[in-house]
C-alpha positions as CSV (number, residue, x, y, z in Angstrom):
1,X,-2.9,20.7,-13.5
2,X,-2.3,17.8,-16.2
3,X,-1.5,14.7,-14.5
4,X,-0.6,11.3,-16.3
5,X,-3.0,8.7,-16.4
6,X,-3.5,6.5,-13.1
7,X,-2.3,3.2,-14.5
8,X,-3.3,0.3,-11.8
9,X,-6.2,2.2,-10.9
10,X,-7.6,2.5,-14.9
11,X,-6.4,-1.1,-15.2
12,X,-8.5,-2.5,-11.7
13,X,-11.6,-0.2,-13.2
14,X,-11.8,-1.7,-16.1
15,X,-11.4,-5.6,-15.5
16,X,-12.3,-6.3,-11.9
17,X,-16.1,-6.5,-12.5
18,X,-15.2,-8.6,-15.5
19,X,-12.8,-11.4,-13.9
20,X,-13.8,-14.7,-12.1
21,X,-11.0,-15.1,-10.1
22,X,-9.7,-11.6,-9.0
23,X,-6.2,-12.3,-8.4
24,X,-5.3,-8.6,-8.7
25,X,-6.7,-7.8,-5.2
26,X,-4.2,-5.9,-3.1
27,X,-6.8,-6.1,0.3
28,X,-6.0,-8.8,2.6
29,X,-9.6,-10.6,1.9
30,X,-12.0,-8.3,3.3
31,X,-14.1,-8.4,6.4
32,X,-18.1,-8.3,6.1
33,X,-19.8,-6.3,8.5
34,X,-21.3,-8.9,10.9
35,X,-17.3,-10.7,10.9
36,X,-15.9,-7.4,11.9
37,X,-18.8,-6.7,14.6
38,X,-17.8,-10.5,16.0
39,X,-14.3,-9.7,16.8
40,X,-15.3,-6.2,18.4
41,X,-17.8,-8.3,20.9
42,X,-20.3,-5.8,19.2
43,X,-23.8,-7.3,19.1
44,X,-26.4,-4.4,19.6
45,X,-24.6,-2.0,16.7
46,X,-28.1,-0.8,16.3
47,X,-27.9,1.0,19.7
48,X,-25.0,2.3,19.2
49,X,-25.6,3.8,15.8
50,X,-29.1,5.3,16.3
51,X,-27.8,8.1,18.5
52,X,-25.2,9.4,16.3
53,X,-26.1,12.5,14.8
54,X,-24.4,12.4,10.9
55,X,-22.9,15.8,11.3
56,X,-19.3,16.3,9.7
57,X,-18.3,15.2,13.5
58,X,-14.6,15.4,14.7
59,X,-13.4,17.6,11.7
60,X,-9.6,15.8,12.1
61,X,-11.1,12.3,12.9
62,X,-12.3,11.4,16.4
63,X,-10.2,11.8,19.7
64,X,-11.1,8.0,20.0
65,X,-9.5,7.2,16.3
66,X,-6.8,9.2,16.7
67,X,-5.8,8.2,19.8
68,X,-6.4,4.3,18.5
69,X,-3.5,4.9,15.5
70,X,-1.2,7.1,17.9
71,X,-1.0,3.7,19.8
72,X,0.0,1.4,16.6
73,X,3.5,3.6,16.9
74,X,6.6,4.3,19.1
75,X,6.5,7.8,20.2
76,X,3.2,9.6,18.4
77,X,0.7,11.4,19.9
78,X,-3.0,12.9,18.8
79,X,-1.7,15.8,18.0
80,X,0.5,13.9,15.3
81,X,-2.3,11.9,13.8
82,X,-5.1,13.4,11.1
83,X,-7.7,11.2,9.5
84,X,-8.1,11.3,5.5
85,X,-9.9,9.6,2.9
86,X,-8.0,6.5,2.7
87,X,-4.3,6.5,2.5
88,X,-4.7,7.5,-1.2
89,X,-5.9,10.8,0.0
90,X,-2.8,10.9,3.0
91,X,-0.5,10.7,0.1
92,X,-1.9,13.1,-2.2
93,X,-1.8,15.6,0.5
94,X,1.6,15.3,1.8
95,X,2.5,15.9,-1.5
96,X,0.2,18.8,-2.1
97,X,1.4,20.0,0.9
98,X,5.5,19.9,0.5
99,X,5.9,20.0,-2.9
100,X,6.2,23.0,-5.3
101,X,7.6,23.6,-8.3
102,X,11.3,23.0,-8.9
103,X,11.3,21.3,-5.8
104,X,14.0,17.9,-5.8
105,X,11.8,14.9,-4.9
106,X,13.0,11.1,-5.5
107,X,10.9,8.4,-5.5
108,X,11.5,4.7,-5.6
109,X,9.9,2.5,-8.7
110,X,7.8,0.4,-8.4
111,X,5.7,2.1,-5.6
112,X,2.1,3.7,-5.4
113,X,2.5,6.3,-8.3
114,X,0.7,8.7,-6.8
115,X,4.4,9.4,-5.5
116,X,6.1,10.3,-8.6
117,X,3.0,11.4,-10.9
118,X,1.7,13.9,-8.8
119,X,5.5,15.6,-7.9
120,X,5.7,15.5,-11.6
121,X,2.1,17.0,-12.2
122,X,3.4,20.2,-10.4
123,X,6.6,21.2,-11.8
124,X,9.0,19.3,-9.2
125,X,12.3,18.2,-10.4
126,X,11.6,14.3,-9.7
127,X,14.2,11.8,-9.6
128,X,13.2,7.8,-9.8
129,X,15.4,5.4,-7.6
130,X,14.5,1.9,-9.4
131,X,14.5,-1.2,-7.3
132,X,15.8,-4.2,-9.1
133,X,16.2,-7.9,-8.0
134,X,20.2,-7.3,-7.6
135,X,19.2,-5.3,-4.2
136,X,16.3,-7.9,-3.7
137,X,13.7,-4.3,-4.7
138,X,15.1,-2.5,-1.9
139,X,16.8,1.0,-2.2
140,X,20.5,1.3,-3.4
141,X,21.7,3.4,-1.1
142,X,24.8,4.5,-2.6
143,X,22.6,6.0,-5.7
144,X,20.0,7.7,-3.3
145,X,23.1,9.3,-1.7
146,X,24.0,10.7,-5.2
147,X,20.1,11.8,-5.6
148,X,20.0,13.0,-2.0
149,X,21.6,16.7,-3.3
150,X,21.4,19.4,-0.7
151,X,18.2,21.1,-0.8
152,X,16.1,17.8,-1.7
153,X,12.4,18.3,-0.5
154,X,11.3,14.9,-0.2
155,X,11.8,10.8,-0.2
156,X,9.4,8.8,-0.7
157,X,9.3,5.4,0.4
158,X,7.1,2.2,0.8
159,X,7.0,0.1,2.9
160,X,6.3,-2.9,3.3
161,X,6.9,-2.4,-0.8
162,X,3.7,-2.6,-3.3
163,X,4.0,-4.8,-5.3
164,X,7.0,-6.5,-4.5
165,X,6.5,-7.0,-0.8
166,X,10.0,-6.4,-0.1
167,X,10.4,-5.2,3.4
168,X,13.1,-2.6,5.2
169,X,13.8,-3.6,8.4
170,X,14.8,-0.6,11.0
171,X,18.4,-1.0,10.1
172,X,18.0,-0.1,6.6
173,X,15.2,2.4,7.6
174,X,18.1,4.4,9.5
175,X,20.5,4.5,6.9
176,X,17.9,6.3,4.7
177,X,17.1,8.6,7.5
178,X,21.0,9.4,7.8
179,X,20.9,10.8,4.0
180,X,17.9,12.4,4.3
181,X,19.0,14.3,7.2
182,X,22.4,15.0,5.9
183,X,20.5,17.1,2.7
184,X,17.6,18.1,5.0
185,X,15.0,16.4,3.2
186,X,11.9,14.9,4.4
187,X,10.7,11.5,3.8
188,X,7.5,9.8,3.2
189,X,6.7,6.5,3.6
190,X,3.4,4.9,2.7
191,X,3.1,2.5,5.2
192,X,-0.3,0.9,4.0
193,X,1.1,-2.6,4.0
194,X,2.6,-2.1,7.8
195,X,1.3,-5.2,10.1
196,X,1.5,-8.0,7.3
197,X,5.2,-8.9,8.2
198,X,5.8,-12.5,7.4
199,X,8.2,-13.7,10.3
200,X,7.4,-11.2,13.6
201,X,4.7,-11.9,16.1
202,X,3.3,-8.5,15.6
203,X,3.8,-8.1,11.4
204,X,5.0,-4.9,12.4
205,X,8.2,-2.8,11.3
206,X,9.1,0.1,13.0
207,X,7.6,3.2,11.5
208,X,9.4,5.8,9.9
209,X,7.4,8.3,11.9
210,X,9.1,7.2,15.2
211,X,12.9,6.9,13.7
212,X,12.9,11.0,12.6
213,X,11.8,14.3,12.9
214,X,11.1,14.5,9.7
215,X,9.4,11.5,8.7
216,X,5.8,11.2,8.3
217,X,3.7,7.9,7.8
218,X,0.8,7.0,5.8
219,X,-1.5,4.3,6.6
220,X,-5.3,2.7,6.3
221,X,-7.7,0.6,7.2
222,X,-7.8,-0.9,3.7
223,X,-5.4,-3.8,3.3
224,X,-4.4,-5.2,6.4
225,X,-7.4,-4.5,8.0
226,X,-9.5,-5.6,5.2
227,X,-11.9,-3.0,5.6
228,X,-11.0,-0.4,2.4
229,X,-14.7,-0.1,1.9
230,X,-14.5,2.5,4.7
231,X,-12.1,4.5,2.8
232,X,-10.4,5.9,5.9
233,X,-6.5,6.3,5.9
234,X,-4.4,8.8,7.8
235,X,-1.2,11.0,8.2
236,X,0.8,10.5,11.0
237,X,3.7,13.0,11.2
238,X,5.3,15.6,13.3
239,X,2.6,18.5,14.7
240,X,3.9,21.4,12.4
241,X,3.4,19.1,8.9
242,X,-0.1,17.9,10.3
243,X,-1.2,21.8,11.1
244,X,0.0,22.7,7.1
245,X,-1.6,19.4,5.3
246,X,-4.9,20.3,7.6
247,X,-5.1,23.9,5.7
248,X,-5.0,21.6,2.5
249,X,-7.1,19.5,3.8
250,X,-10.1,22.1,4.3
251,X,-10.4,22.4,0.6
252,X,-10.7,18.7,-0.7
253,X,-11.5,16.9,2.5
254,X,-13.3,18.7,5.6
255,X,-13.8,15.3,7.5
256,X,-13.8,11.7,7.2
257,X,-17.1,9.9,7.3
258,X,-19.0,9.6,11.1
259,X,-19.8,6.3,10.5
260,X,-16.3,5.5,8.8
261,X,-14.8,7.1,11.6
262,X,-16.8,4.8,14.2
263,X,-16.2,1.5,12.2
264,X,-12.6,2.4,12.1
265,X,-12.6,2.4,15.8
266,X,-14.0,-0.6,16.7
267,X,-12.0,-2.0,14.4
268,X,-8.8,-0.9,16.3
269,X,-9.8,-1.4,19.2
270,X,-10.6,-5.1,18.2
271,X,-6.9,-4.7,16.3
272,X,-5.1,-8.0,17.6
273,X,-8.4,-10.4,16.6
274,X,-7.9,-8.7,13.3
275,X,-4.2,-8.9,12.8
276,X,-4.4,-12.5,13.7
277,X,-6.6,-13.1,11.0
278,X,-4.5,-11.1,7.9
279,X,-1.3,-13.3,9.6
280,X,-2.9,-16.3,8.9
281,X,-3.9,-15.3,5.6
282,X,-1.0,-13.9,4.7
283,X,1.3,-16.6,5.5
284,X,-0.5,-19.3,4.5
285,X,-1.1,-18.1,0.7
286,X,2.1,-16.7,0.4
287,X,3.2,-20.1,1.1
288,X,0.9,-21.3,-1.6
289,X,2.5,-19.2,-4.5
290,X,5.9,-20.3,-3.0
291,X,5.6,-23.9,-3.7
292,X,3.6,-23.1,-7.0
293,X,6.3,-21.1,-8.3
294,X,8.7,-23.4,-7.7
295,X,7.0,-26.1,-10.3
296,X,6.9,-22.9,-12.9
297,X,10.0,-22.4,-14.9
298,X,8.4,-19.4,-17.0
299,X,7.9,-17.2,-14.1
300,X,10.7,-15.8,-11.3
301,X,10.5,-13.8,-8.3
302,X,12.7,-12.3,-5.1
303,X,9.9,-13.7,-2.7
304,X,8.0,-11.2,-0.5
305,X,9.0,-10.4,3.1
306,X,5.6,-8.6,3.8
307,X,2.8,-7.1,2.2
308,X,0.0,-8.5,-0.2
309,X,1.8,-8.4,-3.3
310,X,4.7,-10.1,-5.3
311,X,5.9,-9.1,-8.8
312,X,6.7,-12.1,-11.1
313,X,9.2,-12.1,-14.1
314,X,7.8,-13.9,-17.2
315,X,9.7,-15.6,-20.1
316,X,6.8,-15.0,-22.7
317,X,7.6,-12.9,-25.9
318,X,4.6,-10.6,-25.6
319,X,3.9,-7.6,-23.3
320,X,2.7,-7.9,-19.8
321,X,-0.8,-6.1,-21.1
322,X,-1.2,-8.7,-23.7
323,X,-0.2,-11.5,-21.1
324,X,-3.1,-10.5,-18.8
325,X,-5.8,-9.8,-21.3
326,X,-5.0,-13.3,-22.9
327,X,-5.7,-14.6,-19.7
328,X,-8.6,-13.0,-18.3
329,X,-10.2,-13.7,-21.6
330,X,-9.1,-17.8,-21.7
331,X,-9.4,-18.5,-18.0
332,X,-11.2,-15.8,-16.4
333,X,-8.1,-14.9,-13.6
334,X,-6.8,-11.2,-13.4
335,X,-3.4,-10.3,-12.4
336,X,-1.9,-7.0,-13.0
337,X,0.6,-5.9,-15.5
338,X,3.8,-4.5,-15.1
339,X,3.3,-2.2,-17.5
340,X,0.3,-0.4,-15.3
341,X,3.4,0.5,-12.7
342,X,6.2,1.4,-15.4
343,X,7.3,-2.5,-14.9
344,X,7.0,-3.9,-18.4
345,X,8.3,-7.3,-18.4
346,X,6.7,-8.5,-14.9
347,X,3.4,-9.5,-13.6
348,X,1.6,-8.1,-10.1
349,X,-0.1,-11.1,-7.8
350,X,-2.2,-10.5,-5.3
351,X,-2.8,-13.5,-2.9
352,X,-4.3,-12.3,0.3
353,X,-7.8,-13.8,-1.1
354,X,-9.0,-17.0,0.5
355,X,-7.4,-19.9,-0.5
356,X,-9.8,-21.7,-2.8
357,X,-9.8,-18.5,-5.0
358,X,-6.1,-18.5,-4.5
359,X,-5.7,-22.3,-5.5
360,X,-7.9,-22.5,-8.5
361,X,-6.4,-19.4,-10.0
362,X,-2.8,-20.7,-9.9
363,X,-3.9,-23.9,-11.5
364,X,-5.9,-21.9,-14.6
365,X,-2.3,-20.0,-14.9
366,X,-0.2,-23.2,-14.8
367,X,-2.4,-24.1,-17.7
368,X,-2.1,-20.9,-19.5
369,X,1.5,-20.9,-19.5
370,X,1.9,-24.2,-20.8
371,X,-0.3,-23.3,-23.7
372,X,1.6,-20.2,-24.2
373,X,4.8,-21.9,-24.4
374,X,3.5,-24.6,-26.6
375,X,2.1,-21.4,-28.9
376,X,5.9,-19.6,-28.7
377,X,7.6,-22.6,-29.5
């Protein structure tokens, strides 16, 4: 199977040893393991480790795992949950799963692309829904109605949206459930941003998962709970899908890690300590960039509703690789460019870091944009 290459994975691979400031980080900043063991009221880990024989354990993930992410939705139970390695490995098989050669599958851009490289990788007739800032990066509905032919396999969504952080609510989230029901298609939704909502208590849209019996949800511990070194992301979905990805799942997967698995419940179990934490992160740094950006008259954005991410237009004549190797090289700050997510023209921001990291890498950019004006002019 010849696959394009990954283009924000080669580009994080390359520089992210090499930066200072690592404003490319998608993870809401992560937790070390004495912070997470704090908020889980868990002081003698030791004890609690030693017995556990490092077997492949639960083969799908724990009954106390499972159960943990059945509870984050509406109407899911374990038999609808299945553990994977991270959600990169949930998406990869839902699509290994569902989609075959020929097969119609429509995926929005920007997003993950994982969910239009690997549908193209196989043969599948794959249509691309681009977001713009006219629909403030959310789906036009009208055109996914004209790409929602009868027949069409699959949808896939994200949301809260990577890297724009555009977010749709559950009254949008219906509407694309009424097309994809009308042409019996099902739809996907990476949900690995779900929780970092910027105005609800909770951070939490509904899940597609709970609005449709055929939506299935991706999710992790990676990037709101700011623990991605555990590489532990699952498939939540209706009972049927889950029994036909776990056949797939035998042959690249067998089991999450038993220690990944145990961390991962703590974790969950210790949820609202965490979630408190990535809100205040969130909101306050996205807060941050806000009032930055308004002093910058080279860069533009439709400001982010959720996620970790935002997507800034620049008014620089050179490409969005050549703005962020300048950069890195003059100032030592990474961001992502546009043109690693078939987005020439813009720039990806992470700012779930702390805020000193945050702060000082704004200012270095302020600086390099004046320069490069100066340079243009």
């Amino acid at each position: 199977m010849k696959i394009r290459d990954f283009g924000v994975e080669i580009w994080m691979n390359k520089y992210e040893t090499k930066c200072e400031l690592n404003l490319a980080e998608t993870c809401v900043e992560s937790l070390t393991v004495a912070e997470l063991l704090d908020m889980a009221g868990t002081n003698d880990i030791a004890e609690e480790i030693r017995p556990l024989k490092l077997t492949y354990g639960e083969i799908e993930g724990s009954v106390r795992l499972r159960t943990l992410i059945a509870g984050m939705y509406e109407k899911q139970q374990i038999e609808n949950v299945i553990t994977t390695h991270g959600a990169i490995g949930a998406n990869a098989l839902v699509h290994q799963t569902l989609v075959e050669p020929g097969d119609r599958v429509i995926s929005v851009l920007p997003t993950y692309q994982q969910h239009y490289s690997i549908p193209e990788s196989v043969g599948a007739d794959t249509q691309i829904l681009k977001l713009t800032e006219k629909t403030g990066f959310l789906p036009d509905l009208e055109e996914l109605k004209n790409l929602a032919v009868t027949g069409t396999k699959l949808i896939a969504i994200n949301n809260p949206n990577n890297p724009t952080g555009s977010l749709m609510n559950r009254a949008f989230l219906e509407n694309i459930v009424e097309i994809a029901r009308s042409c019996g298609a099902w739809i996907l939704c990476d949900e690995v941003y779900r929780g970092t909502d910027q105005d609800s208590q909770t951070g939490m849209t509904v899940s597609i998962a709970d609005l449709y019996e055929k939506g299935i949800s991706t999710g992790s511990m990676s990037k709101t709970f700011s623990l991605a070194g555990l590489r532990l992301g699952w498939i939540v979905a209706p009972a049927e899908l889950i029994h036909a990805v776990s056949i797939h799942r035998d042959y690249n997967t067998i089991s999450v890690g038993v220690l990944d698995d145990y961390f991962a419940s703590i974790a969950l179990e210790s949820k609202d300590k965490i979630l408190e934490r990535s809100h205040k992160i969130t909101r306050t740094n996205l807060a941050i960039v806000s009032e930055w950006l308004d002093g910058e008259s080279l860069l533009s954005w439709v400001k982010p509703k959720s996620g970790t991410t935002a997507l800034l237009k620049y008014e620089l004549p050179i490409s969005s690789e050549e703005f962020c190797i300048r950069l890195l090289e003059k100032t030592g700050v990474m961001l992502t460019p546009g043109s690693a997510m078939d987005m020439e023209g813009y720039l990806r921001i992470g700012y779930t870091n702390c805020e000193e990291i945050l702060r000082e890498g704004l200012k270095r950019i302020s600086h390099f944009l004046k320069e490069s004006a100066a340079s243009a002019a």
